[in-house]
C-alpha positions as CSV (number, residue, x, y, z in Angstrom):
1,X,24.2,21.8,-5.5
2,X,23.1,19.7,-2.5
3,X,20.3,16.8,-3.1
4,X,16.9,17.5,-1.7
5,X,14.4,15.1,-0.8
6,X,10.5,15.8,-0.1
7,X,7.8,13.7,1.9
8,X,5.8,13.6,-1.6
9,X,8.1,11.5,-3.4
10,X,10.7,8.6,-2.9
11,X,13.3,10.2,-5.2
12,X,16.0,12.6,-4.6
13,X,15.7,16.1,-6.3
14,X,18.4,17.8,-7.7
15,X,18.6,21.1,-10.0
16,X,14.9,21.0,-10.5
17,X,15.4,16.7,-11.5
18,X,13.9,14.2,-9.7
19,X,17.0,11.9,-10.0
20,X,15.9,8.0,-10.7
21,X,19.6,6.4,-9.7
22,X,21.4,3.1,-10.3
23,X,24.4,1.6,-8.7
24,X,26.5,-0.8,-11.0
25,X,29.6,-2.6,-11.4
26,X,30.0,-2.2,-14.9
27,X,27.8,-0.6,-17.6
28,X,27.0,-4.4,-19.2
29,X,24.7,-4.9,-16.2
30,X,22.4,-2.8,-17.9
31,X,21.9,-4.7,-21.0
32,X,21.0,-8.5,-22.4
33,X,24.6,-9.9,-22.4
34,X,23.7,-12.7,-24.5
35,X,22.5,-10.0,-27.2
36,X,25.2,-10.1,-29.7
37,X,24.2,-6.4,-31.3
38,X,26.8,-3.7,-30.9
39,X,26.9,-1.6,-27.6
40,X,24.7,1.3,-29.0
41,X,22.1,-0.8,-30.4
42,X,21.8,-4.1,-27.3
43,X,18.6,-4.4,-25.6
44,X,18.4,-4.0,-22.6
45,X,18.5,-6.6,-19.6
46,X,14.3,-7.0,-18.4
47,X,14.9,-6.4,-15.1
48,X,16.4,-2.8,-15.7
49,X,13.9,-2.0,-18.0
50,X,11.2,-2.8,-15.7
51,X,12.8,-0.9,-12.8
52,X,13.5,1.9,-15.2
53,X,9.8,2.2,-16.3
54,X,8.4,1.7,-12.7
55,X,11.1,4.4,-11.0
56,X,10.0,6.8,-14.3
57,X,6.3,6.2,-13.5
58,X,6.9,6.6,-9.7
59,X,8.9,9.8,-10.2
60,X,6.1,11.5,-12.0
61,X,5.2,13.8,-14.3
62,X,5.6,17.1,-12.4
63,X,8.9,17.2,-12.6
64,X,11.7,16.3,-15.3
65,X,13.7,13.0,-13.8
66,X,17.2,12.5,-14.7
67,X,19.2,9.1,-15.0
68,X,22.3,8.7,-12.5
69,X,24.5,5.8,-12.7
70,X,27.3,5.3,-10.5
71,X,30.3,3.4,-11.4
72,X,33.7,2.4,-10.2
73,X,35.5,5.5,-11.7
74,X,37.7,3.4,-14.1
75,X,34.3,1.8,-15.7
76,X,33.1,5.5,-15.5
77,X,35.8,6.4,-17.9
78,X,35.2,3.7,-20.1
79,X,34.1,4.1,-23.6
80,X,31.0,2.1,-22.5
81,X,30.0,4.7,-20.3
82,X,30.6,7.6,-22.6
83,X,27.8,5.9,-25.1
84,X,25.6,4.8,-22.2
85,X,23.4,7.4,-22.7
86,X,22.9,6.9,-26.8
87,X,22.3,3.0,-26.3
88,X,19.8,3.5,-23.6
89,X,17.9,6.1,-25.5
90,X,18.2,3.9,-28.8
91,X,16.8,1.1,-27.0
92,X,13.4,3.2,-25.1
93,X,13.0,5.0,-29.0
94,X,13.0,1.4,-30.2
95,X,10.2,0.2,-27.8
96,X,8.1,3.8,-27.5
97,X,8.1,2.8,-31.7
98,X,7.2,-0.9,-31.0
99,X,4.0,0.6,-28.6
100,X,2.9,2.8,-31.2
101,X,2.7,0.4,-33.5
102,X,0.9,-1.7,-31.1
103,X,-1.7,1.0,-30.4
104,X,-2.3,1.2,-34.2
105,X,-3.0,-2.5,-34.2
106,X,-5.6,-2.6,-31.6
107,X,-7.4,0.1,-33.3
108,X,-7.2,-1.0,-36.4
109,X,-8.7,-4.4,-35.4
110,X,-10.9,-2.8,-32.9
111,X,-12.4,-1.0,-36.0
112,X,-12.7,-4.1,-38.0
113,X,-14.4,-5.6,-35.0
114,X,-16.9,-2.8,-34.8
115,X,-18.0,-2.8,-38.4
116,X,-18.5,-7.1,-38.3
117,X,-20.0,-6.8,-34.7
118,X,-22.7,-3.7,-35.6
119,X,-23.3,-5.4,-39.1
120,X,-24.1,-8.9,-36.8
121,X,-26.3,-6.3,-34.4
122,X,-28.3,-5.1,-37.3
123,X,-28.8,-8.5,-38.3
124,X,-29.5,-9.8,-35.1
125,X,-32.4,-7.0,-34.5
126,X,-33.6,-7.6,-38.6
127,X,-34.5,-11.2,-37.7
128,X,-35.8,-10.6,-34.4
129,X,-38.4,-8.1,-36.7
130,X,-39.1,-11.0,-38.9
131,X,-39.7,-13.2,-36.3
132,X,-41.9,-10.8,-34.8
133,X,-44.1,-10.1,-38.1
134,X,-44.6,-13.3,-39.0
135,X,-45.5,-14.5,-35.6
136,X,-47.2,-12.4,-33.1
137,X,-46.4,-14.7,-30.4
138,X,-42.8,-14.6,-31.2
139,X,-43.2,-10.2,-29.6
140,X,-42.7,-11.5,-25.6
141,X,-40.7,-14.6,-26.6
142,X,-37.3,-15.0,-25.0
143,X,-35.7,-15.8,-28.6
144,X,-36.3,-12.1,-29.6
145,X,-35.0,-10.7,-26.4
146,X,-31.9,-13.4,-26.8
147,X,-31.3,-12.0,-30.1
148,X,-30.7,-8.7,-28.9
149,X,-29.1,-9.3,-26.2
150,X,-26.6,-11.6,-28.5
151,X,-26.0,-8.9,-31.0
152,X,-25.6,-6.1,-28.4
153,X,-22.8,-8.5,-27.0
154,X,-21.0,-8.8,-30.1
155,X,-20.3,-4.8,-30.5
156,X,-19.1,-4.8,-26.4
157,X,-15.7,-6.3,-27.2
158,X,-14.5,-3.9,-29.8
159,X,-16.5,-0.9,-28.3
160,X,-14.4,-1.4,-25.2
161,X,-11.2,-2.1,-27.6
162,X,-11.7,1.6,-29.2
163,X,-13.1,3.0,-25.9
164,X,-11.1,1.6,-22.7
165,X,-7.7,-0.6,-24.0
166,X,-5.6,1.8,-25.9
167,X,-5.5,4.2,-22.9
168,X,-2.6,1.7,-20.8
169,X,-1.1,1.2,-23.7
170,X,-0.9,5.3,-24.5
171,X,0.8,5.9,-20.8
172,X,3.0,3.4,-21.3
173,X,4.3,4.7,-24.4
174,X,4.2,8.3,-23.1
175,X,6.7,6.5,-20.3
176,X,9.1,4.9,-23.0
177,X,8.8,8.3,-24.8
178,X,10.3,9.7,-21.7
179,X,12.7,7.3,-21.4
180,X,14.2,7.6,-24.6
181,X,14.8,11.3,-24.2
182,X,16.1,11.2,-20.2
183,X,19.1,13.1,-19.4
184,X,21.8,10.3,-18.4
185,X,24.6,11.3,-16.1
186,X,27.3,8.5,-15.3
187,X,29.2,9.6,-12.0
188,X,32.2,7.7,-10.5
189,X,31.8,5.9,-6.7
190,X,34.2,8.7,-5.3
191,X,31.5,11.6,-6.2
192,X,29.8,12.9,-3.4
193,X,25.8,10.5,-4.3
């Protein structure tokens, strides 16, 4: 099947794939060499993981992407190459788990935030009343109007916790998701690219 590539996107397309492709030496480019994990389980090297995110999000969403990596063909053969696609998997499972977790933690304490900054709110808008009832010039005063405004500002930061800052962290895990599950094809130098 011959590759195609349309105006509407910067990758190649083959069998209904846009193909996301990397050129290497040797498979241990991919991964942290100083890592001392066995082959399935290494992390991989930051600058592959970054590309590999950015070329995921670039490729979009419309269509499945797939992995290519050429290699010399005697690296393409070599036992490193055969479990590329389970160590590269491992690792994006790994991290999709580490932003879920994340997630979880900023809602949590975006919760916990809420609940002291609405109970400061209330208390906020409880003194203002006292103030108010106990002195009727205290009504127009800016301390009233500064203790609203102070208690209104302590329920922003966790409202836009729970409202706004998941939301980056959701696509990027919905990227790693698709990263850990990307079909990974190895292909020797003498294969037609």
């Amino acid at each position: 099947m011959v590759a195609t590539k349309t105006p509407a996107s910067a990758y190649r397309r083959e069998g209904g794939y846009n193909l996301i492709e990397i050129r290497l030496r040797e498979v241990r480019q991919l991964f942290q060499t100083l890592d001392p994990a066995p082959f399935r389980e290494k992390d991989l090297d930051e600058a592959a993981e970054r590309y590999l995110i950015e070329a995921c999000r670039e490729a979009g969403t419309r269509r499945p992407s797939r992995l290519i990596v050429h290699l010399p063909a005697a690296e393409a053969a070599s036992d490193a190459a055969h479990t590329l696609q389970e160590a590269v998997h491992n690792y994006f499972e790994y991290r999709q788990h580490r932003a879920r977790t994340e997630i979880l933690q900023l809602l949590r304490y975006g919760a916990v935030s809420l609940v002291i900054g609405t109970v400061f709110l209330m208390a906020c808008l409880t003194l203002r009343r006292v103030l108010v009832a106990h002195g009727p010039l205290m009504e127009g005063a800016p301390v009233g109007d500064a203790l609203i405004i102070l208690g209104w500002v302590a329920i922003w930061r966790p409202a836009e916790m729970l409202l706004y800052d998941w939301l980056p962290l959701a696509r990027h895990r919905s990227l790693l998701r698709r990263l850990a599950a990307i079909p990974i094809e190895v292909r020797s130098h003498g294969e037609k690219v």
